[in-house]
N, C-alpha and C positions, 0 to 999 in steps of 0.2 A: 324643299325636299324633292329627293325626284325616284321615280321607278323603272325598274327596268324590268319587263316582261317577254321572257325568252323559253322559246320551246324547246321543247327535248327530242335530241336526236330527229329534225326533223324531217329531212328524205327519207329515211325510214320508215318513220312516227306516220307518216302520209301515205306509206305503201300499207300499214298496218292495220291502217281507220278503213280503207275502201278491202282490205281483206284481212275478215276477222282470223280465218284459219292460219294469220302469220303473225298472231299477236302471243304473246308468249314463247316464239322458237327466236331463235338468233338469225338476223335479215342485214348485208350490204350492200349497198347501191354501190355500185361502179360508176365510173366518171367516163373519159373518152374513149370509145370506140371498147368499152368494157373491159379496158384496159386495168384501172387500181381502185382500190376499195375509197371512196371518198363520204361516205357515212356508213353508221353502223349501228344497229338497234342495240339499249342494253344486254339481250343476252348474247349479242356477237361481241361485245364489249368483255364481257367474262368467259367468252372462251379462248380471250387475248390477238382477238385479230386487231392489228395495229393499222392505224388510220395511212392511206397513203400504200398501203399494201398491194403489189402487182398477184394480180388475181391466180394467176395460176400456181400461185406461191401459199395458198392457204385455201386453192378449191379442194383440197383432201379432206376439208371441215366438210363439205356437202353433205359424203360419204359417211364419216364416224359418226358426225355431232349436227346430223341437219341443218348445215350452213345453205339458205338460201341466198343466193346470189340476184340482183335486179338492175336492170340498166334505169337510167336516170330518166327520169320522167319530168322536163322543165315546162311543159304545158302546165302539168298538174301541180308543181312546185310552185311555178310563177302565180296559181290561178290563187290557191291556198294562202300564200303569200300574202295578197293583196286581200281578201277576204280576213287573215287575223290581225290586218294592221286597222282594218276598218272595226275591229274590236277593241283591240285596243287604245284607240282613241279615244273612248269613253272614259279610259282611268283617269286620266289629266288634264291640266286646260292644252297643253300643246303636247305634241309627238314626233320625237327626232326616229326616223325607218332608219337603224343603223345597220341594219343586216335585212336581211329576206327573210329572217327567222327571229328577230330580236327587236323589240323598241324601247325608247327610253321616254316617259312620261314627267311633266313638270306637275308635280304634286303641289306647289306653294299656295297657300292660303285655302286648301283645300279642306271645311271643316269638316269632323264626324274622327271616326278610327282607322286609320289607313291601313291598317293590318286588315280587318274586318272587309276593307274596299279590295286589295289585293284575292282573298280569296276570293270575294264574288266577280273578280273579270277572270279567277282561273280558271271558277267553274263553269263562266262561259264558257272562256273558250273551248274548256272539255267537251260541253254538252253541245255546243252548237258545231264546233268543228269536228271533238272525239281527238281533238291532240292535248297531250300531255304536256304543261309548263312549269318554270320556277317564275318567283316574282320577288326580288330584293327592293328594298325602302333605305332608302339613304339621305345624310346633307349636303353629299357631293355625287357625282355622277361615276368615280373612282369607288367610290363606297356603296352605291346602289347595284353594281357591276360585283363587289364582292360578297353582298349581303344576297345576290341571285344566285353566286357558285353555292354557298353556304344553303340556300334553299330548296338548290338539286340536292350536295350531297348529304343532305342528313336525311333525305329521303331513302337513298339509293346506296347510302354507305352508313349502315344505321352507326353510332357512337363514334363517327369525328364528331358531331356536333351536337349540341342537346336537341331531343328526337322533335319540341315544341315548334324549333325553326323549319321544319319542312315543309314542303310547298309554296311558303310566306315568310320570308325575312324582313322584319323592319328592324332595323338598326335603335332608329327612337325609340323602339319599345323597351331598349335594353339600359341596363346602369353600364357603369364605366369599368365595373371590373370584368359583369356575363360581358362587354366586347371586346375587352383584353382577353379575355377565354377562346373568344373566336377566333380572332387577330391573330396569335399566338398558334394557335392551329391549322393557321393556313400558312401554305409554302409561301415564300417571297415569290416563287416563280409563278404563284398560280394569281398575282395580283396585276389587274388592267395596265399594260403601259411599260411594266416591266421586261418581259420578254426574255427570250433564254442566253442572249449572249450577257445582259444587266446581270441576271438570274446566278448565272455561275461565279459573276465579278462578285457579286455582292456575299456569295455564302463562303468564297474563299474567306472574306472578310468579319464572316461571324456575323452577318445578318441573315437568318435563315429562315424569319417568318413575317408575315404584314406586320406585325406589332414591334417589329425589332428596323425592319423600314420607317416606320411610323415616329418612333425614335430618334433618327438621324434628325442632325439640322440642316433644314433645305437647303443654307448660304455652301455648306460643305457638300453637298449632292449637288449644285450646281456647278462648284467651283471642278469635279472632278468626271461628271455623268455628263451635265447638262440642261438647259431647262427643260426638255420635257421631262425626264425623272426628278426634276426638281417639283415640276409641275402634281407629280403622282404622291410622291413625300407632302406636300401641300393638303392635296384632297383626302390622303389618309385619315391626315391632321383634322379634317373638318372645315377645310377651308376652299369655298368652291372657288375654281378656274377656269373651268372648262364648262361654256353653257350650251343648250340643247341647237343645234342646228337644224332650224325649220325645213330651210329650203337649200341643199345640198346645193354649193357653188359649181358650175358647167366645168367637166373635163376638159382637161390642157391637150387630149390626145382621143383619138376613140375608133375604136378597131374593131377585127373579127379576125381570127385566126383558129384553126383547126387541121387536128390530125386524122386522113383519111383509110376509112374504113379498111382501104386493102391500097395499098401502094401500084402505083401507074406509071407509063408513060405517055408521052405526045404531050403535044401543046391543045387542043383541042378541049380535054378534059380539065385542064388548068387555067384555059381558061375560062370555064363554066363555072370553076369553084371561085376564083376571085373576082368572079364576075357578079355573084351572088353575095361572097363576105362585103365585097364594094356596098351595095344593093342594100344588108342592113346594118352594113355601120353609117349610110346617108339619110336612114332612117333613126339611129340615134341621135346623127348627128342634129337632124333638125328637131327631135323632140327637145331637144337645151335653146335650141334657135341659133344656132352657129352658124359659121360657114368657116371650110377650110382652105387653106391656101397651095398646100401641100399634100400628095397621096404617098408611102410610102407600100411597097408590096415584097415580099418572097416570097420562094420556092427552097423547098430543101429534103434532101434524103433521109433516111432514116438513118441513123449513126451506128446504129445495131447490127444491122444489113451488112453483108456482104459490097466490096468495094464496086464500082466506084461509089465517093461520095461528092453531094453537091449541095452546098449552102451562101444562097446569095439572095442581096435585097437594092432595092433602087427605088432614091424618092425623088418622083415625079413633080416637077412646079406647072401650078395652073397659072391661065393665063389673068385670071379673077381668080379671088372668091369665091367658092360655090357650095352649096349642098344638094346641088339638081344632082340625081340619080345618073345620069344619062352620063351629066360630066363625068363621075367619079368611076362611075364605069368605066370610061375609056380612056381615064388616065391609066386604070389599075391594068386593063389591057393592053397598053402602050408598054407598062415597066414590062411585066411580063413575058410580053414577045424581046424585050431589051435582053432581060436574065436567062432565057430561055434555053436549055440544052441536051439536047438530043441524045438518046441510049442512059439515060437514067430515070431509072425509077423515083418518082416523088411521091414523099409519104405527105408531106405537111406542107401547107401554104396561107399567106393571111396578106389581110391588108387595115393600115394603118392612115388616119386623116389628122394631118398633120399642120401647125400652123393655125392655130385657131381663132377665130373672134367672132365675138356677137354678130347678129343678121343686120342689125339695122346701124354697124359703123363699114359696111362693106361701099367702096367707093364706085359711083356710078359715072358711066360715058355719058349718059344725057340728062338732060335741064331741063327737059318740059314732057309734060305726058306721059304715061305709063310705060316702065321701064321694060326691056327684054326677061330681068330678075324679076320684076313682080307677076308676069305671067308666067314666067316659069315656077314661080312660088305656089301659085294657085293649081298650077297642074301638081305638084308634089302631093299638094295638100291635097288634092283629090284621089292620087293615088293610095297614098296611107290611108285616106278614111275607109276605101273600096277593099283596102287587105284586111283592116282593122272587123270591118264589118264581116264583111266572107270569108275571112280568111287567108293567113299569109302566101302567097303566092299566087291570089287570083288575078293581079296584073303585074305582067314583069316588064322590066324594060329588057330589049334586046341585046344578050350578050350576057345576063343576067342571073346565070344558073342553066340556060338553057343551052349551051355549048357543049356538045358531049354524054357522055353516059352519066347519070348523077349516079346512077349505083358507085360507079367508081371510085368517088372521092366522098361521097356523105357517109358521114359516120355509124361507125358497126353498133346496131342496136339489137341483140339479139333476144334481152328478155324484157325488153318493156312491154310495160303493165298500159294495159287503157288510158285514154285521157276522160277520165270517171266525170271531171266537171264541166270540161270545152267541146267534147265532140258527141253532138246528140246520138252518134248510134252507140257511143261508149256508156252511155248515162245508165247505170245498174237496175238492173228489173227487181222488183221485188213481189215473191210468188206466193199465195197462200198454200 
C-alpha cells in the first residue's frame, strides 16, 4: 500500500498560518518579478482567478473582491517544506519528497487502520505546522495520487464524492462497487500520468472517466499511447509499476536562469547576474557530487519591448571537470563577454552546467599526492558550510554577483511577507 500526503494550496496556505488576518479572504502569490499568479488560496480559487494568470489582468479582484496579491516567499517555502516532509515520514517505512508540497509514503506491512493513521499525521501536520492537507491510501501509487484528489475534493466540493472520504481517502477501505462510484466520477484528465494532450485523445474516444481508463486493455493502450499510459491503465487496475524513489537520481543538467527586476544595459551588470546564477548552480551542482564539463550562458530581451531585440546563448567547454565556483564563474563570464551587445536592453539571463558526471570518475593529471581537485574540493566545501551557516552570500567569489548594481537585475519583490522561520529579526513576537 502506499500514501500520499499532499497539502493544500501551499504558498498560500503558508502566507495564511504566519498571518491569520488572511485566512479566510482570497490570497495569490506571484511568481517572477510579480509578474503571474502561480498559487492561489481556495477563496481566490472561487473567484476564478486562473492559475498562471499575468497579474495586472485580475489585480481589479484587489478592488471589488479583496484579492490580496504576495510575492513569493522561497525562504519561507523551502524552510516549511523540509519541516512537513520531516512529518511525514513518520506515516511510512520510506518516503519518496515528490514535490516540495507532496510525499508519497510505503504503507506495506504496516499493521493497525491506516485510515485511522492518515488522519492522525493530518492532524499533525495541522497542528504543528497549521497547514491544511489531503492524504489518499492506495495499492498503487496511480491510485494513492487519486484517492488524495478524491480527499481534497470532497472536502472543498461537498457531493462529487461521498462527504466520509474527506481529508482521508483509503481506497482499501472501499468495496468494488463505492470505487467504481469514485472511479466514474473522476475526469480521465484529472488521473496521474494522463495529462491533457492523452486527456482529449482519449474522451474523443468515449473514455471520459478513471473507471472507463481503467477498462481499456493495456496490450491496446500500449499499442497506441505507449507504455507509460500503458503503465497508468496498469496501476488503475491495481497492479503496481511504479515504486517509491528514495533517493532522486543526479540531474543531467543544472542551471539558474532568471528574469530581471527592471530591464538594463551594459555588460557590467550582466555580468554580476551570471556571475551569481554560475555561483548557485556550482552549489547545486556539487550537493549531487558532480562535475561539469560544459557551461552554457545567455542573455536576451524582452520580446514584449519595443525593438531592437536580442536572444543568444553560448556553451562554454572547460578544460576539466569541475565544480569549483571560481571555474564556472569565468567560464560564464567568458560566454558572456562572447554574446555580448551593446545598445540593448536585457531583461533575462541564466546559466546552465552542462556535460555531467559524478565527482569521483573525473580524470586526474597526477599520480601521487594530493591533487589540485581535492584541494579545491575542500575549499568549496568550506565555502557552502560558511553560507549555509551565516547565510547565503557571506562569502562570494569574485565576479560572483558583485559586478554592478544588483538592484538592477535581482528580481522585483515588492510584497513579500517576512522570512517568519529563517531570519531571527523576522521571527513574530507575540504580545499579551
Amino acid at each position: 500500500m502506499f500514501g500520499l500526503v499532499d497539502l493544500s494550496n501551499f504558498y498560500a496556505s503558508c502566507e495564511q498560518t504566519f498571518r491569520p488576518s488572511l485566512r479566510g479572504k482570497p490570497v495569490v502569490v506571484l511568481g517572477s518579478n510579480d509578474g503571474c499568479v502561480i498559487a492561489r488560496s481556495q477563496e481566490a480559487k472561487a473567484l476564478g482567478v486562473p492559475m498562471g494568470a499575468p497579474w495586472f489582468k485580475v489585480s481589479h479582484l484587489a478592488q471589488s473582491d479583496g484579492l490580496v496579491a504576495l510575492s513569493a516567499n522561497f525562504p519561507l517555502i523551502g524552510d516549511m517544506s523540509a519541516r512537513f516532509m520531516s512529518l511525514a515520514a513518520g506515516f511510512g517505512h520510506r518516503l519518496e519528497a515528490y514535490s516540495v508540497d507532496e510525499a508519497f509514503a510505503d504503507l506495506s506491512g504496516i499493521s493497525g487502520d491506516l485510515t485511522f493513521r492518515g488522519f492522525k499525521i493530518r492532524a499533525r501536520i495541522g497542528q504543528w505546522l497549521g497547514l491544511p492537507c489531503g492524504v489518499g491510501i492506495g495499492p498503487t501509487k496511480t491510485l494513492a495520487k487519486l484517492a488524495n484528489l478524491v480527499s481534497k475534493d470532497a472536502e472543498r466540493k461537498p457531493g462529487r464524492y461521498p462527504a466520509h472520504l474527506a481529508g482521508v481517502c483509503n481506497f482499501g477501505d472501499l468495496s468494488q462497487a463505492q470505487l467504481e462510484e469514485v472511479m466514474r466520477a473522476t475526469a480521465v484528465g484529472d488521473v496521474w500520468g494522463v495529462g491533457r494532450r492523452y486527456g482529449a485523445q482519449l474522451v474523443e474516444l468515449g473514455v471520459v472517466s478513471a473507471w472507463d481508463l481503467a477498462q481499456l486493455p493495456h496490450s491496446l493502450v500500449r499499442k497506441r499511447w505507449g507504455v507509460v499510459l500503458e503503465r497508468t491503465v496498469l496501476e488503475l487496475q491495481g497492479r503496481s509499476c511504479i515504486d517509491l524513489e528514495d533517493v532522486p537520481g543526479p540531474k543531467q543538467q543544472v542551471g539558474v536562469s532568471r528574469s530581471f527586476g527592471k530591464g538594463f544595459e551594459g555588460l557590467d551588470g550582466l555580468l554580476g547576474a551570471v556571475g551569481e546564477f554560475a555561483a548557485r548552480a556550482a552549489v547545486k551542482l556539487r550537493k549531487q557530487g558532480s562535475v561539469a564539463g560544459q557551461v552554457f550562458v545567455f542573455a536576451q530581451t524582452s520580446p514584449f519591448r519595443p525593438p531592437p531585440h536580442f536572444s543568444r546563448g553560448l556553451c562554454v567547454p572547460l578544460a576539466s571537470a569541475s565544480a569549483d565556483t571560481r571555474v564556472l564563474v569565468a567560464a560564464a563570464h567568458a560566454g558572456i563577454r562572447a554574446i555580448f551587445r551593446s545598445g540593448v536592453e536585457f531583461n533575462k539571463a541564466g546559466v546552465f552546467l552542462l556535460d555531467l558526471c559524478p565527482a569521483n570518475q573525473r580524470q586526474e593529471a597526477f599520480e601521487f599526492g594530493e591533487t589540485d581537485s581535492e584541494i579545491n574540493e575542500r575549499l568549496m566545501a568550506t565555502v557552502d558550510h560558511l553560507n549555509q551557516r551565516f547565510g547565503r552570500g557571506t562569502v562570494l567569489v569574485g565576479g560572483a554577483g558583485n559586478s554592478g548594481k544588483k538592484a538592477d537585475w535581482s528580481p522585483k519583490q515588492s510584497r513579500l511577507t517576512p522570512q517568519y522561520t529563517t531570519r531571527l529579526s523576522d521571527i513574530p513576537i507575540a504580545r499579551a
